[in-house]
C-alpha positions in Angstrom: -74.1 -123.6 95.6 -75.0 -126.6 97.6 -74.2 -130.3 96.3 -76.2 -133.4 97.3 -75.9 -136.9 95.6 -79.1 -137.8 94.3 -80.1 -141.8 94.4 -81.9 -144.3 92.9 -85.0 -144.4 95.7 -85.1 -140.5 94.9 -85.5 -140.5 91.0 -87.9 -143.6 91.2 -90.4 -141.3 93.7 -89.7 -138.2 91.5 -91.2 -140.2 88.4 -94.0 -142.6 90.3 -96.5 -141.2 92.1 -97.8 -144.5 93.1 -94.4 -144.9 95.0 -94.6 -144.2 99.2 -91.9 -141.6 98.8 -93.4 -139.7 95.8 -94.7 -136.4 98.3 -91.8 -136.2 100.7 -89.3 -136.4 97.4 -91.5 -133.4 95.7 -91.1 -131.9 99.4 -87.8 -132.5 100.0 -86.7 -131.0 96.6 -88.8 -127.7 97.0 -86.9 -127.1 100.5 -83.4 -127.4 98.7 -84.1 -125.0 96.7 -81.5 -124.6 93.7 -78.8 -127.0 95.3 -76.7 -128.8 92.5 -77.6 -132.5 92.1 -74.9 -135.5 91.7 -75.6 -138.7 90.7 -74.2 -141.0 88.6 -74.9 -143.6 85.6 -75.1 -146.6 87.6 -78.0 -145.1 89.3 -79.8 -144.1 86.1 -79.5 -147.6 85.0 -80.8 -148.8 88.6 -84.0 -146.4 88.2 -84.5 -147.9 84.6 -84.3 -151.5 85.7 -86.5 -150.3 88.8 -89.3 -148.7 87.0 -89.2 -151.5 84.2 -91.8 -153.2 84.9 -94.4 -150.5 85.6 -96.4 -150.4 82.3 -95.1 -148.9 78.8 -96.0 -145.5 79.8 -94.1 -144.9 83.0 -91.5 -147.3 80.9 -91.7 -144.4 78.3 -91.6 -141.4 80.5 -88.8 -142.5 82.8 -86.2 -143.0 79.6 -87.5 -139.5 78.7 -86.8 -138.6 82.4 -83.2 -139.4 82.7 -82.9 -137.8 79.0 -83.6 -134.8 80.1 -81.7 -135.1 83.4 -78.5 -135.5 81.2 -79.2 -132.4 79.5 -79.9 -130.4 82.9 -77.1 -128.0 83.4 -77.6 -128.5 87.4 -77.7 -132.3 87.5 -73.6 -133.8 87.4 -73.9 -137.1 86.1 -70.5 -139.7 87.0 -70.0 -141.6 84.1 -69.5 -145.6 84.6 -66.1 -146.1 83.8 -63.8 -148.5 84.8 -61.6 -147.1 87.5 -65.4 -145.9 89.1 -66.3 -149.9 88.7 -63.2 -150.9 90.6 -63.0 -148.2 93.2 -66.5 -149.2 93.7 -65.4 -153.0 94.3 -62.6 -152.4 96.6 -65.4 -150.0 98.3 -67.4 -153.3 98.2 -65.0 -155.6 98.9 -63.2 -153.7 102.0 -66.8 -153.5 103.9 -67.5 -157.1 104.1 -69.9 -156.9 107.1 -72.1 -154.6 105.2 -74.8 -155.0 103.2 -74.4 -152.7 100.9 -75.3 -153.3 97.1 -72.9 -152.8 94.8 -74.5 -149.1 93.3 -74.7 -148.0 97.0 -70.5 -148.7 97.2 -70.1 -146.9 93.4 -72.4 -144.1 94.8 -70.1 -143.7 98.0 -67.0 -144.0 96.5 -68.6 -140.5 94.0 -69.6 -138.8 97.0 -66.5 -139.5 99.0 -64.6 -138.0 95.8 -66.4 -134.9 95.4 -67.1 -134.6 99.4 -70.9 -134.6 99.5 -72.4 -135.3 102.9 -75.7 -135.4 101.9 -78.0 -137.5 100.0 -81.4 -137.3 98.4 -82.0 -141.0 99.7 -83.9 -142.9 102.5 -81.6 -146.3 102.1 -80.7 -146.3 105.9 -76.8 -147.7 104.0 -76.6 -143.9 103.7 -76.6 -143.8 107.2 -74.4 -146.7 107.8 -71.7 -145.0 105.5 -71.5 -141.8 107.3 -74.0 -139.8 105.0 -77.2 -138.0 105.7 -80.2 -139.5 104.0 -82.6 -136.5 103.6 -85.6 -138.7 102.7 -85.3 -139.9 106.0 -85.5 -136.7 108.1 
């Protein structure tokens, strides 16, 4: 079964559908079809801090949402940990003319381990690390 790492940008247009991406995410998950998703818990806590300050309800729904996502026998979650957080700053620290954000180094250094290509994600840093960002095709 396919594998694609699944970020931040993604989850946030899966749960608001005020957000620009909200169709193509829906789309773009119908055409994979039952691929595996990978993400990790610095992402979760990215789309909690994203979606924060949307109202109580979407507040609500999205802690339900990554509830349920850790349950989901076809979502692999990385769990922060301390050898991820300093792989992730020698990630960070070794690509000093980037502009990558520290999650986008912890997420490459997760997909780089488990050798996923592709990404649900339309951060063009995707792009600039080598990935493919399906929300962008």
């Amino acid at each position: 079964m396919k594998t694609v790492f699944a970020d931040a940008g993604y989850w946030i247009a899966l749960q608001n559908p005020r957000d620009e991406l909200h169709d193509r995410a829906k789309q773009v998950s119908r055409d994979l079809g039952a691929a595996r998703l990978l993400t990790s818990e610095l992402v979760f806590a990215e789309v909690l801090n994203g979606l924060s300050g949307h109202g109580a309800e979407l507040r609500y729904s999205t802690a339900d949402f990554v509830r349920r996502l850790r349950e989901n026998k076809n979502v692999s979650i990385e769990p922060m940990s301390t050898r991820l957080f300093l792989d992730a700053l020698d990630f960070y620290a070794l690509h000093r003319d980037k502009e990558w954000g520290f999650v986008d180094c912890a997420s490459f250094v997760v997909m780089n381990r488990s050798g996923v290509r592709e990404a649900l994600a339309y951060d063009s840093h995707f792009e600039q690390a080598g990935f493919i960002a399906l929300l962008r095709s």
